[in-house]
N, C-alpha and C positions, 0 to 999 in steps of 0.2 A: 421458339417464336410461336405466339397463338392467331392461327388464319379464323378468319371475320369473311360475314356473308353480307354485305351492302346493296339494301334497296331502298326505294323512294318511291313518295307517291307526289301530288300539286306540292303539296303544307307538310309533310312527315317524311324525317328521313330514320330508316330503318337498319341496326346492325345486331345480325344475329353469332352469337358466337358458340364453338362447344364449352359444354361442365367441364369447367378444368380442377372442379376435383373439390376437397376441402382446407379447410386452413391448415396450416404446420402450426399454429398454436394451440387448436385445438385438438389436433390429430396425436399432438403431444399430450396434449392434458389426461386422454385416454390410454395411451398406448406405451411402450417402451421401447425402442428402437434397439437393433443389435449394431455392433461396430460396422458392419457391413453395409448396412443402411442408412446409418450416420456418413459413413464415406461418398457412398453413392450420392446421395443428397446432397453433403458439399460437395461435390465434384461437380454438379450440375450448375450448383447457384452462382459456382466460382468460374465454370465454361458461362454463365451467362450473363456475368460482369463485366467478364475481360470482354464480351462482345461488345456490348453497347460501351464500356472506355475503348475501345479501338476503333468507333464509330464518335467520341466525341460526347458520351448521354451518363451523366451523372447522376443516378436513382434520387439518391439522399434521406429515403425513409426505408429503408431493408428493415425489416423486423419479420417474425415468426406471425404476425395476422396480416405480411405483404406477399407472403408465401403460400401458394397454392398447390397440393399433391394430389394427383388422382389416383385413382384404386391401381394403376399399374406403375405406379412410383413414379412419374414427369412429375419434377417440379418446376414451377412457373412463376417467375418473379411478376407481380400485378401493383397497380395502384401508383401509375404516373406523376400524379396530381403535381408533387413538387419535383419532379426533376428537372435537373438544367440538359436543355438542347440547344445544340449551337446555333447560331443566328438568332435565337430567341431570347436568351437572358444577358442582360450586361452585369459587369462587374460589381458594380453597385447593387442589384438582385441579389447576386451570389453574396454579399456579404451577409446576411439576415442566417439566424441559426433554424435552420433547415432540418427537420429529424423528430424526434420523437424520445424522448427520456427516458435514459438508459438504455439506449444504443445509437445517443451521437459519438464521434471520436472526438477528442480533447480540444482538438485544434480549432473545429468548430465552437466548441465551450467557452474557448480562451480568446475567439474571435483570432485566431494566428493562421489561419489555413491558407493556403497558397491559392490565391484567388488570379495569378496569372502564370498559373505554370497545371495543366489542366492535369498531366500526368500524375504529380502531387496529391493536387485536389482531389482527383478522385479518388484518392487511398481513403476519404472518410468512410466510401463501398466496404472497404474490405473490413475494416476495423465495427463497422455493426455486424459485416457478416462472421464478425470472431464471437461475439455476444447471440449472434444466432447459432453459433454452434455452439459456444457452453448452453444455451437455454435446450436445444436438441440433448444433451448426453443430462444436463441435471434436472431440467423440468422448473427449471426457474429463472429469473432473470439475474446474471452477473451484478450490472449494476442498477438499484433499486431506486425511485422516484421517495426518498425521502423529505422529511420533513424541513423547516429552518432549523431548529431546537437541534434535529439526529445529526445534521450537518454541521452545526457550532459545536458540535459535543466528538464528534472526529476531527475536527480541526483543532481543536485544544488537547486532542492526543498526539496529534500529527507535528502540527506545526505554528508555533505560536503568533508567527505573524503575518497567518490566515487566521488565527483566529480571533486577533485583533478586528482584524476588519467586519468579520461574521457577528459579531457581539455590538459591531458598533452601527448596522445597519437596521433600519425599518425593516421589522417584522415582515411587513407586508409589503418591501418591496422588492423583488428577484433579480438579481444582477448576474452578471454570467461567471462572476466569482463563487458567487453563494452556489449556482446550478453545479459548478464545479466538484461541489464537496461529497457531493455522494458516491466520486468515484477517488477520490483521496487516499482511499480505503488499499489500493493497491500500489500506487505509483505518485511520485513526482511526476511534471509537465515541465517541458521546456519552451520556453518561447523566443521565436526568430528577434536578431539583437534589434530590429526596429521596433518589433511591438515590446519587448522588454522593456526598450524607455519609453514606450505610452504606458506601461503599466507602474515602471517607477512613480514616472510623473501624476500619473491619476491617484494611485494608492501608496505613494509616501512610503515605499518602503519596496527592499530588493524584489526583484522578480524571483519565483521561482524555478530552478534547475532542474535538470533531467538528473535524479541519482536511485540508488537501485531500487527496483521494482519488488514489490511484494507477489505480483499476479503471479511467476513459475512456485513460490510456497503455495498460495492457495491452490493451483491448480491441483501440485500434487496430493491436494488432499481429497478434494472435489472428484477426480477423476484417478484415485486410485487401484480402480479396477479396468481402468484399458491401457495399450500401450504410450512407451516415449515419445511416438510417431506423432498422436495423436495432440500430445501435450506439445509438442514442438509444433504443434502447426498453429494450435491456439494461443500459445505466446507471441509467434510471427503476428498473427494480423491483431492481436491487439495490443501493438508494441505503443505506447502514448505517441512516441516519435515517428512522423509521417516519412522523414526522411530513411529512416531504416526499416520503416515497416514495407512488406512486399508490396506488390500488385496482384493483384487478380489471376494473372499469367505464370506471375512468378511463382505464387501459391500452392498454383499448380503442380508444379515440378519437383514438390516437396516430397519427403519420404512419404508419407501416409498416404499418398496416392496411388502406389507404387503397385499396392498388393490388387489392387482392386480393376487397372486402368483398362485390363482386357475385357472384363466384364459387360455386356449387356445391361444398358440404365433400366431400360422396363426389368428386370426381373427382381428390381428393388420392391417392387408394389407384391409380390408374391406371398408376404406376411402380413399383409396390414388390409384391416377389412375395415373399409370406409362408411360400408353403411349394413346397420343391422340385417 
């Protein structure tokens, strides 16, 4: 949690806060992280998920420029702007897609997320926090804010009727099918049996299922230089399926934590020098 110094004068109110450090996207851009410090750092992001879900507070924009490290390795999840708090947003709010491209989870994409079951819902957390850990070990983003054209052109390898629909729409118009297609690339989606018949019914044709996943092949290739531990934990939270993917808590209790849990968080920052 970051403490704030609050003062006022007639006309101006004043909050001072400490440098909580640099962005994890940039700090990446520079630097390499060891397995160690990749742990450490999600160990932190995922203790401070499950806090604000056990509190009711749905981030909704987690990316790698929402993450802040300072020179002794805290990192600090920042940039509120869209999260849901309770007594604040109605359900009608929460239905709007919420995030940032390529690192929303599916369910938001497909418009299917559990918009009255909060525990659910907020699994979208954990599932960009699985895109901030591949972006931490590869230095790039999972899934890429492609184009219309790169998206009708993996759905014609994918699945033919996706890519009906993709070929028959306006160029220039973005529907949450089309935003869909740049993550096609790993996995089917499933969608809950109500919004399946709104998606029959709008798009003429079957919904698509949950059938097996491409994401544990690429991983193992992406991250063939660290352990199983590792690659099982990035499968967990970026499973399409909200229903079987973990919580934040649960996350936690995975092996890859295991080696780490005694450790001291400050002495993550011991390798990493934040400013010239």
């Amino acid at each position: 949690m970051a403490s704030c110094h609050l003062d006022y004068s007639e006309r101006m109110a004043y909050l001072v806060l400490g440098n909580a450090g640099e962005s994890l996207y940039n700090l990446r851009e520079e630097y390499d992280f060891s397995p160690e410090q990749i742990r450490r750092l999600l160990q932190q992001l995922l203790e401070a998920v499950a806090h604000l879900h056990e509190h009711g507070v749905c981030h909704r924009d987690i990316k790698p420029a929402n993450v802040v490290v300072s020179e002794e390795g805290v990192a600090t999840l920042v940039d509120f702007g869209t999260a849901r708090v309770p007594g604040i947003q109605d359900l009608l709010e929460d239905a709007r897609m919420y995030g940032t491209p390529g690192f929303q989870a599916p369910e938001l994409l497909f418009g299917d997320a559990y918009f009255d079951d909060f525990a659910q819902y907020a699994k979208v957390d954990v599932f960009s926090l699985g895109c901030v850990a591949y972006y931490l070990v590869c230095a790039q983003d999972l899934f890429c804010d492609i184009g219309t054209y790169e998206r009708g052109t993996w759905a014609c390898r994918l699945d033919p009727r996706v890519s009906d629909v993709v070929e028959s729409c306006d160029p220039d118009m973005v529907t949450p099918l089309d935003c869909v297609m740049n993550m096609c690339r790993f996995s089917d989606f499933a969608l809950s049996e109500a919004r399946a018949k709104d998606f029959e019914e709008e798009w003429l044709m079957d919904a698509p299922g949950l059938g097996d996943t491409m994401l544990r092949e690429q991983l193992e290739v992406d991250l063939k230089d660290f352990d199983d531990d590792l690659m099982d934990l990035l499968e967990a939270l970026l499973c399409p399926d909200p229903a079987q993917r973990p919580s934040a808590a649960e996350a936690l209790d995975m092996p890859f934590f295991e080696k780490g849990r005694a450790r001291d968080a400050l002495a993550f920052g011991e390798a990493i020098v934040v400013s010239a």
